[in-house]
N, C-alpha and C positions, 0 to 999 in steps of 0.2 A: 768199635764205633765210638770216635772221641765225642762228649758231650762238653758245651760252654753254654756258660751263663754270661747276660749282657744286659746292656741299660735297656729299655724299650723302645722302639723307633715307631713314630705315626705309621710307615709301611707292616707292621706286625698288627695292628688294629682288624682288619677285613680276617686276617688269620687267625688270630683272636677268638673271633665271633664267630666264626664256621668252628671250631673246638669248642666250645661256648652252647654254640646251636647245638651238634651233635652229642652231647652231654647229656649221659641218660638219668642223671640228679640235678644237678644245676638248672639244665635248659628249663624245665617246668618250674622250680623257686624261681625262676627269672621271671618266667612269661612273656605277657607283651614290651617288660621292659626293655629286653634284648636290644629292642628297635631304639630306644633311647640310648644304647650305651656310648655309639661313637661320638653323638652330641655332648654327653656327661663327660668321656674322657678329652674333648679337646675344650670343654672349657675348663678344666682344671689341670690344664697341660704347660700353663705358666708357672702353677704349684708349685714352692721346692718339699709342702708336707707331702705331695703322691709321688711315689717313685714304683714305676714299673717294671722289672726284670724278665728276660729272655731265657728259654733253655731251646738249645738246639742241638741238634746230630749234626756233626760235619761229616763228610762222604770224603770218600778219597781223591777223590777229585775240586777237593775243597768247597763242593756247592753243601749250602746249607738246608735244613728240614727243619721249621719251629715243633718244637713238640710241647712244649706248654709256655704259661703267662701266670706271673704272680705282679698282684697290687694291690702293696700298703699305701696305707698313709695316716695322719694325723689328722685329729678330730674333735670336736669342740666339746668341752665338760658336757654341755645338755646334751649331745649324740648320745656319748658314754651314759648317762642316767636313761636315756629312755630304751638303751638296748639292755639295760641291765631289769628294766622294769614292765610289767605286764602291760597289756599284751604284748609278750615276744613277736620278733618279724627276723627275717632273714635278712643277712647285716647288707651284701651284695645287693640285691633289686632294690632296696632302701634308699643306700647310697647312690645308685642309679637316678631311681626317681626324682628325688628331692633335687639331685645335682643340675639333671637335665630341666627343671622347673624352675633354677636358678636360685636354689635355697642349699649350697653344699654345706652338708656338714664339717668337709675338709678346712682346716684354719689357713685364712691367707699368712703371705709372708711374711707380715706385719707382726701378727700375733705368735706367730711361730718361732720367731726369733725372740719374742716379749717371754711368751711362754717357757721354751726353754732355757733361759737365765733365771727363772725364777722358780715357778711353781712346776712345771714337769710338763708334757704333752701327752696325751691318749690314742694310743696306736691300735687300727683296724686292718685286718685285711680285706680289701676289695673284692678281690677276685683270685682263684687259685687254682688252674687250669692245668691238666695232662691231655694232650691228641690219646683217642683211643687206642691205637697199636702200644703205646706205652701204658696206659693203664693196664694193659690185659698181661704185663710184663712184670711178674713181681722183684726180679733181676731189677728193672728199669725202674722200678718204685722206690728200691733201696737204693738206687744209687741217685736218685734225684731228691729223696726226703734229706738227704741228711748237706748234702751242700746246699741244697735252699734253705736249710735255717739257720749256715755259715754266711751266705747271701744276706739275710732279711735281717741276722745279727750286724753285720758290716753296715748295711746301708741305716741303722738306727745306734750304729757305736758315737756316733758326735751328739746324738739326742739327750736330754734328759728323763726317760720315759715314766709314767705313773702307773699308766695301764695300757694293757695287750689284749683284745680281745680277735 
């Protein structure tokens, strides 16, 4: 079963969220935000700090299977302080929330290019998704841990980073 990683495409969104929904950790951290997420991801879909990546099974007949979704991206010093300061939240429905109320903590691309020539950027991840049949695969775990952090290294190799949460 060949497996490839790709950019995100708006069509992987519905897919997404059904993996998302079905999520026996996630789905409850999320809540009701769940419903907010496609609104938060297409307005920060101009972003160059949100980059979202694909993992898929290709079939022999080259149709493809999404089987998970990962999204970083870059975030403003006060995000970074208040995730690092009490009371703790989960960094996902946060990011969500705020996003879809039009407060993202994601830095435009003004700042992201200021930022990184100078003082560094602050990298989250969003969201970090397995479809269940692969979760239940510890085979499928090992082989998708370690080139998504060859992935999420690639896509943050041109950054200056400060922090990684």
């Amino acid at each position: 079963m060949p497996l490839r990683y790709r950019p995100m495409r708006p069509e992987d969104v519905p897919k997404g969220l059904h993996i998302l929904a079905e999520h026996p950790i996630l789905a409850p951290r999320f809540g009701q935000t769940i419903n907010d997420l496609v609104e938060a991801l297409a307005a920060v879909s101009g972003f160059d700090s949100v980059r979202g990546v694909t993992l898929e099974e290709i079939a022999s007949n080259g149709q493809s299977n999404l089987l998970g979704v990962h999204i970083i991206g870059f975030v403003t010093d006060e995000f970074i302080a208040r995730v690092k300061t009490a009371p703790y939240f989960w960094i996902g429905p946060e990011v969500t929330r705020l996003t879809s109320e039009g407060k993202t903590p994601f830095v435009d691309n003004a700042t992201l290019r200021k930022a990184n020539s100078m003082e560094g950027l602050n990298a989250i991840t969003w969201l970090s998704l397995l479809a269940l049949p692969a979760r239940r695969l510890f085979e499928m775990q090992q082989l998708v841990i370690g080139p998504l952090d060859v992935v999420v290294s690639k896509a943050h190799v041109l950054f200056m980073t400060k922090e990684s949460s």
